[in-house]
C-alpha positions in Angstrom: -14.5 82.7 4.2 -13.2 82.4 7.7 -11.0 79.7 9.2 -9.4 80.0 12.5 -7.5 77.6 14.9 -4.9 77.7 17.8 -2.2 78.8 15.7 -4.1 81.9 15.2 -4.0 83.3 18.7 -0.4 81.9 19.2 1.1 84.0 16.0 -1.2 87.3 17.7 0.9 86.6 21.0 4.1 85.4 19.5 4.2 88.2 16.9 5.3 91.7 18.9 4.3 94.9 17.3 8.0 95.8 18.0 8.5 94.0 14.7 6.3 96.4 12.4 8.5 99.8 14.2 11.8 98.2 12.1 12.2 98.1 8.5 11.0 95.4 6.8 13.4 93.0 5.0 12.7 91.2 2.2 13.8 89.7 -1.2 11.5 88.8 -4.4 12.6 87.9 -8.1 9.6 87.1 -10.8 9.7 83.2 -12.6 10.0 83.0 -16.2 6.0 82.7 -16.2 5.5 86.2 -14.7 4.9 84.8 -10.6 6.5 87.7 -8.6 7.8 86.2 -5.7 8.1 88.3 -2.4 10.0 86.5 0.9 10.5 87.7 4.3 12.0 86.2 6.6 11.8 86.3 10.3 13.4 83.4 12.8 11.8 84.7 15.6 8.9 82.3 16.2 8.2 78.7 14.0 5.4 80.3 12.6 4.9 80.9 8.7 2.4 82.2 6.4 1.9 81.8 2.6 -0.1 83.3 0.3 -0.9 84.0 -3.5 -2.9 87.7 -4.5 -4.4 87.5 -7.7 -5.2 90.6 -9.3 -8.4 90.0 -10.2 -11.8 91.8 -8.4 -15.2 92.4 -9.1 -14.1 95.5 -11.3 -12.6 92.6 -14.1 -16.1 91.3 -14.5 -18.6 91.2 -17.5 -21.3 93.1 -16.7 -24.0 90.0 -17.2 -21.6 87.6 -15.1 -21.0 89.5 -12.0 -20.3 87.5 -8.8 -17.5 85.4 -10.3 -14.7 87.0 -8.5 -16.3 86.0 -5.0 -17.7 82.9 -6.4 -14.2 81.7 -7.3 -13.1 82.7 -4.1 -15.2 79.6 -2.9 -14.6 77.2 -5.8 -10.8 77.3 -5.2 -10.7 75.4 -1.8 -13.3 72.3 -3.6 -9.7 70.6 -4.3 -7.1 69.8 -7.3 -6.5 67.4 -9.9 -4.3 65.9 -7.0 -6.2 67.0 -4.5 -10.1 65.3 -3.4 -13.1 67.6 -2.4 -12.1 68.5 1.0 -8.6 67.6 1.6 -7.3 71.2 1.1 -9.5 72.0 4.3 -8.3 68.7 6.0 -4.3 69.0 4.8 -4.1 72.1 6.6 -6.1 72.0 9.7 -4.3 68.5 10.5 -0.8 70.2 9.9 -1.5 72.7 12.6 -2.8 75.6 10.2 -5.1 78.6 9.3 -6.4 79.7 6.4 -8.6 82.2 5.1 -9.4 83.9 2.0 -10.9 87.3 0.4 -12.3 88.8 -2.2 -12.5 93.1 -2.7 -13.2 95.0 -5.9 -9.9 95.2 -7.2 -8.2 91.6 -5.8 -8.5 87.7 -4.4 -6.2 86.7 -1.7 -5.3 83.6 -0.1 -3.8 82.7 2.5 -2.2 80.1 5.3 -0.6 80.0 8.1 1.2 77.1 9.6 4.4 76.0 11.3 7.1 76.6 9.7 8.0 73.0 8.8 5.1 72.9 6.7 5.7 75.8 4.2 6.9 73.2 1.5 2.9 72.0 1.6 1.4 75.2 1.4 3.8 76.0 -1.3 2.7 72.9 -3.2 -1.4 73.4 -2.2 -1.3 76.9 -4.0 0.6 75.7 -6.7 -2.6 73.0 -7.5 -4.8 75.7 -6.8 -3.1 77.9 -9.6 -2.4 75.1 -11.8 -4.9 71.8 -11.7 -7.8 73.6 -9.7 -11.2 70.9 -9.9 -14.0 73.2 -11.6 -16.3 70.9 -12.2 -20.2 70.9 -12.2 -20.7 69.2 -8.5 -18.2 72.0 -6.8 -20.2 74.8 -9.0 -23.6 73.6 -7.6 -21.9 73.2 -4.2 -20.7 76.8 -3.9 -23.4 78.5 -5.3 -25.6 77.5 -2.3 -22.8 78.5 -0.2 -23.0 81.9 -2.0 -26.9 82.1 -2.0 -26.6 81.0 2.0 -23.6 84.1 2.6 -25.6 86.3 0.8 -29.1 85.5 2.8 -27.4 86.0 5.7 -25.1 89.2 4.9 -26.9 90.8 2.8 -30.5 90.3 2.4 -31.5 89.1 6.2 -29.4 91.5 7.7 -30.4 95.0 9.4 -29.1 97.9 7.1 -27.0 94.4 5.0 -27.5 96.1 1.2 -25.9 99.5 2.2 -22.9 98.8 0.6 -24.8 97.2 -2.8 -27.0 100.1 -2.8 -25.0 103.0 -2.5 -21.9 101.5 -4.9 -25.3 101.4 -7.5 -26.0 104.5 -7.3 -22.0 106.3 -6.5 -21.0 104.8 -10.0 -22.5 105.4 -13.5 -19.8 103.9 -15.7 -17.1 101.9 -13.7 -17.8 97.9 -12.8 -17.3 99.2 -9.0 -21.0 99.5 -9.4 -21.7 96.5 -8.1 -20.4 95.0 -4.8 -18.4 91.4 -5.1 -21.1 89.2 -3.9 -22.7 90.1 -7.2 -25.8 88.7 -8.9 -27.2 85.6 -7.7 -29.3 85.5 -11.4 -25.8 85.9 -12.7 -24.4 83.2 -11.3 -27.3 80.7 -11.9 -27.3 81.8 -15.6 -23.7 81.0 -16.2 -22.2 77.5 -17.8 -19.1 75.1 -16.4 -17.5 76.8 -19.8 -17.8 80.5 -18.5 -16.2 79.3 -15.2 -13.5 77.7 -16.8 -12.6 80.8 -18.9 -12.6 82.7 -15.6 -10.3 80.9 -14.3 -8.2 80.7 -17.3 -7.9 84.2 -17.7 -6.8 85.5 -14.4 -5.8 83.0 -12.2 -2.5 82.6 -14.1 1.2 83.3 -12.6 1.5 86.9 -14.5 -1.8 88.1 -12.8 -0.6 86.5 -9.3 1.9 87.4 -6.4 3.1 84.9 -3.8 4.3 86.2 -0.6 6.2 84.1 2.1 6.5 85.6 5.3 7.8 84.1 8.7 10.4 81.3 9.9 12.3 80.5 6.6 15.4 80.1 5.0 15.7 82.1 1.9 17.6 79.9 -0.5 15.1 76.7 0.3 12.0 78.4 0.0 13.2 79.7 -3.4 14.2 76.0 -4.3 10.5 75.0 -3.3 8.9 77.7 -5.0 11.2 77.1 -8.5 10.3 73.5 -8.2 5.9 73.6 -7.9 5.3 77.0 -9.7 7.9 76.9 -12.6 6.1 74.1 -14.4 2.7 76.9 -14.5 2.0 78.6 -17.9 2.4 81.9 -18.3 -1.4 83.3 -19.4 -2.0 85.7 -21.7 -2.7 89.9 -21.5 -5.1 90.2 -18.3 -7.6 92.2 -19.7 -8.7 95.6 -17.2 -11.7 98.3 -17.0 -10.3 100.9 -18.8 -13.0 103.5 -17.4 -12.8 106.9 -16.2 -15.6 107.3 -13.8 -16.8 110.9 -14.3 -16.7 113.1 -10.9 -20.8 113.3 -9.8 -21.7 117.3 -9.6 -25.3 116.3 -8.7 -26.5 115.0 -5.5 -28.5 111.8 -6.0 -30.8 111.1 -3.4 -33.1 108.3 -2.6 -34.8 106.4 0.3 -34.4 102.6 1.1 -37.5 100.9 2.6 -35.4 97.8 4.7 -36.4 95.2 7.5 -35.3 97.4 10.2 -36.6 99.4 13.1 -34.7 102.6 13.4 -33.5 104.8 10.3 -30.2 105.6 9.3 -28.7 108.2 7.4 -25.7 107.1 4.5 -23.6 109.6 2.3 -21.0 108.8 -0.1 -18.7 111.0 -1.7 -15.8 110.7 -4.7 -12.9 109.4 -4.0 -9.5 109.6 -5.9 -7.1 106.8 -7.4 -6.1 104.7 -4.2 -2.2 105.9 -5.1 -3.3 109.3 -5.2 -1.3 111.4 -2.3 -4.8 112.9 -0.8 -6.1 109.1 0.1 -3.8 109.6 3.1 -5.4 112.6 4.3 -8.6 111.3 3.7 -8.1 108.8 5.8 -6.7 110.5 8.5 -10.2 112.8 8.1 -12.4 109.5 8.0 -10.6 108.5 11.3 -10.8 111.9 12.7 -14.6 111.8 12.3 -15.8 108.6 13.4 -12.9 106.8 14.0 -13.7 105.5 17.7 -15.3 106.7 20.8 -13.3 109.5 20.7 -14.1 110.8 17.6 -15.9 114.1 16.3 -19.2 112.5 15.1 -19.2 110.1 17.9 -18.9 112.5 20.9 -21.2 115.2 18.9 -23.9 113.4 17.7 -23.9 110.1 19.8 -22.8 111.3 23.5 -23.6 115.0 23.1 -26.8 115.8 21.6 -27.8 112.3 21.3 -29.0 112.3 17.8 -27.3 109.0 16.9 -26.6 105.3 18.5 -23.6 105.1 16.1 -22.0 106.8 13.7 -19.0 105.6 11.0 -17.1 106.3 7.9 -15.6 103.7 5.7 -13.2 105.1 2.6 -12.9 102.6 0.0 -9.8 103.6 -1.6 -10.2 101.2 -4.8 -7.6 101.1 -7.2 -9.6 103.2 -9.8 -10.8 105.7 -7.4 -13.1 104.7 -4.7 -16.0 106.3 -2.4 -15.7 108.0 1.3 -19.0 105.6 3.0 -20.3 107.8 6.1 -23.4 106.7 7.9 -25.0 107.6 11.0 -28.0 105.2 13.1 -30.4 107.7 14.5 -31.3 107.4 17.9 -35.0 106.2 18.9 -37.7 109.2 17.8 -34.9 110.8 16.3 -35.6 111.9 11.8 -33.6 110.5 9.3 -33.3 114.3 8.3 -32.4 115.7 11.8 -29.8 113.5 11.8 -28.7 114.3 8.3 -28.7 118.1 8.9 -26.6 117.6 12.0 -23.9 115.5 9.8 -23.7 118.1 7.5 -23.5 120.8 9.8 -20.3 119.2 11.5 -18.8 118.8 7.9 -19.3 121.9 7.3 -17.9 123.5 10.6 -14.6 121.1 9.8 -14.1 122.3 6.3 -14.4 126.0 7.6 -12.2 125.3 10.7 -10.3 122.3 10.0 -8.7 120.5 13.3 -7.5 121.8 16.0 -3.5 121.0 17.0 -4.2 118.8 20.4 -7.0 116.5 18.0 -4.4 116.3 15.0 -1.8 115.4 17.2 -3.8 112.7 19.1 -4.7 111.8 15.6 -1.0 111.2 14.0 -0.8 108.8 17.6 -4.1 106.7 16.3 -2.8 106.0 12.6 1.1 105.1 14.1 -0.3 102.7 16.1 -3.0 101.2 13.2 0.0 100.9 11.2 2.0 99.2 13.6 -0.5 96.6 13.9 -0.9 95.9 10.1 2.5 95.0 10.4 2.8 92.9 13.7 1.7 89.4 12.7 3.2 87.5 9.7 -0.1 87.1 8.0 -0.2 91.1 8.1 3.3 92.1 6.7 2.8 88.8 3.9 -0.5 90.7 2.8 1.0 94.8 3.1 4.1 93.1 1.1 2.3 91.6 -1.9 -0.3 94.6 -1.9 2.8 97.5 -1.9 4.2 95.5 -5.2 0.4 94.8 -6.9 -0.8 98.7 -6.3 2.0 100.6 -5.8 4.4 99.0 -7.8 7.2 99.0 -5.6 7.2 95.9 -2.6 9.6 98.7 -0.4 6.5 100.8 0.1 5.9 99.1 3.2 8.0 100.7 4.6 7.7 104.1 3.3 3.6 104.3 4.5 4.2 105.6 7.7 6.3 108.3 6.4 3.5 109.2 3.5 1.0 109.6 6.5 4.0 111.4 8.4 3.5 114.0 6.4 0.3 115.1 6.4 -0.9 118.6 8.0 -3.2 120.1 9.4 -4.4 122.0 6.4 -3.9 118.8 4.6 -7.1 117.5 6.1 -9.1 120.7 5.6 -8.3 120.7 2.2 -9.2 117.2 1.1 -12.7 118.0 3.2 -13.5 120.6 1.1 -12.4 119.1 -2.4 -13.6 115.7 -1.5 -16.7 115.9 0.7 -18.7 118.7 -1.8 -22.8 118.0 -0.9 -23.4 118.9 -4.9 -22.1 115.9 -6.0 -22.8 113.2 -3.4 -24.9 110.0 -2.6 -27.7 110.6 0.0 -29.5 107.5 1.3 -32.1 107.5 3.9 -33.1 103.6 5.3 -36.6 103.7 6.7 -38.3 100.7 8.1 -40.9 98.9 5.7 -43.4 100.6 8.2 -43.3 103.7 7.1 -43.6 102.6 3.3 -46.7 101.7 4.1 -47.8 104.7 6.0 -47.4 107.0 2.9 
């Protein structure tokens, strides 16, 4: 879902990435129904943003109901007991406010961002979304042609769209990250207003939630506000979690995808650790090292150089139970899906023999200072970072020990986790090939 108005660009502007280079303050106590509460507060511009992160992702789902993460993600803005179909959109788009709202794997977030005068309402609006939400048979039928219309268009329709829902199929043999969050249309169809319901009374209680406040506030009233529309909530009961060891893949599976597109591409995916795991930092450092850019390895190899590619990228999901490192390269026009592969592979192989050279680590630790900075120079960003330091890493102060985690990272570092991580034995191979040459074989 995607919301934008004037207020968006202004908090961009208004917001100085001079912000994100200081520590960031904050305070947060947990209600008597389990809602951790995180505040930050910043007088600097009359700009606020609220939100709520419910731990709750694709990975919670039963495996004949998938989709209902996402789904929900959509039924949540239909309205309240209090609330008509509608006015949620209307209440804060009048009031001079953004919102938005996503749905990964592991959580749902929402958020809004308004003037500062109007935090009391989006305080109250999240509160009826987490306690008199309208799930009812007209919004279900409503959202799942909004969900059958996003996933025409993302998915099925689009060049090179089921990448991600194919290779998450085929990376994962036992874990629910097996399937992508826009899940199973069939799924979705099949399922009753009761299965909904539960849903919803499972997971989006206060002791699966976290509610951020970030921006132009005073401390002691937004407590009062947040005490006074999320107190009356009921605490729910044990949120119930995958408890799943995906085993590490020592095989290569390999496969080709016959898709609605012109030119072949090339996908491999490889094991990932535990998203808290200390090597996910190096690993990202390597993904951006790679393909991170024009300036990157792939990208100046096999796209400027020898011309093998129009684009190259990697993409490391680092999930909560241990997620995938995504690389993919588009070949260039009479260029082999395997030419292009061999080529990939023999640049991972020369970095995991040779690792990175001192001026391209350097210019490296430059290009993850300044992606940091700007996670953390709008209040939207440092309201999201804050709730997801406290929901993953367990302590909310992480924020602003990241830097210092990436800080420390070497050189050999990044070698290393290329050799452990990106092993050809036990990876995910995917060729795309246009339906053409299906039905030239």
């Amino acid at each position: 879902m995607r919301k934008f108005t004037l207020l968006t660009l202004l908090s961009g502007l208004l917001c100085v990435s001079t912000m994100a280079q200081n520590k960031i303050e904050f305070k947060e106590f947990t209600l008597d129904n389990g809602l951790h509460v995180i505040m930050h507060q910043d007088n600097s511009t009359p700009i606020v943003t609220a939100s709520v992160l419910y731990h709750v992702g694709s990975k919670n789902e039963d495996p004949e109901r998938t989709g209902f993460a996402h789904f929900f993600e959509h039924l949540l803005f239909e309205g309240s007991e209090n609330m008509g179909r509608g006015e949620y959109m209307n209440k804060i788009q009048s009031s001079g406010g953004t919102f938005n709202a996503f749905t990964s794997s592991d959580i749902t977030y929402y958020y809004q961002t308004l003037p500062s005068n109007k935090l009391e309402l989006a305080l109250y609006m999240e509160s009826e979304r987490m306690l008199h939400a309208k799930i009812d048979e007209v919004g279900v039928e409503t959202q799942r042609e909004v969900v059958k219309e996003e996933k025409r268009q993302s998915y099925d329709n689009r060049p090179y769209g089921t990448i991600l829902l194919e290779t998450l199929a085929r990376a994962y043999s036992e874990h629910p990250y097996q399937w992508a969050p826009i899940g199973s249309l069939d799924h979705l169809n099949a399922a009753s207003l009761d299965e909904f319901l539960q849903f919803y009374k499972d997971f989006y209680v206060p002791n699966n939630a976290t509610l951020t406040i970030a921006g132009d506030i005073e401390y002691d009233q937004a407590e009062e506000w947040v005490r006074m529309y999320f107190s009356e909530v009921p605490k729910g009961g044990e949120v119930r979690r995958p408890n799943v060891n995906e085993p590490r893949k020592t095989t290569e599976t390999r496969d080709v995808i016959y898709d609605n597109i012109q030119i072949p591409a090339v996908i491999q995916a490889y094991n990932l650790p535990k998203k808290t795991n200390n090597d996910s930092y190096a690993l990202d450092m390597l993904s951006t090292y790679l393909t991170g850019g024009k300036s990157s390895l792939m990208t100046k190899e096999l796209v400027d150089k020898q011309q093998k590619a129009l684009a190259v990228a990697a993409m490391p999901l680092d999930l909560e139970d241990g997620g995938i490192f995504i690389m993919y390269g588009i070949t260039n026009m009479g260029v082999a899906a395997d030419d292009l592969e061999r080529e990939i592979d023999n640049i991972l192989t020369q970095v995991k023999a040779e690792g990175i050279s001192e001026r391209d680590f350097q210019k490296l630790q430059n290009i993850i200072e300044n992606n940091l900075v700007s996670k953390n120079s709008s209040m939207a960003g440092i309201a999201q970072n804050l709730a997801e330091a406290k929901v993953f890493y367990g302590d909310t102060d992480y924020i602003n020990r990241e830097l210092d985690k990436y800080r420390a990272v070497t050189r050999d570092d990044i070698q290393r986790v290329a050799n452990n991580y990106l092993t050809l034995d036990g990876r995910v191979v995917l060729h795309y090939l246009p339906k053409s040459a299906q039905q030239g074989e």
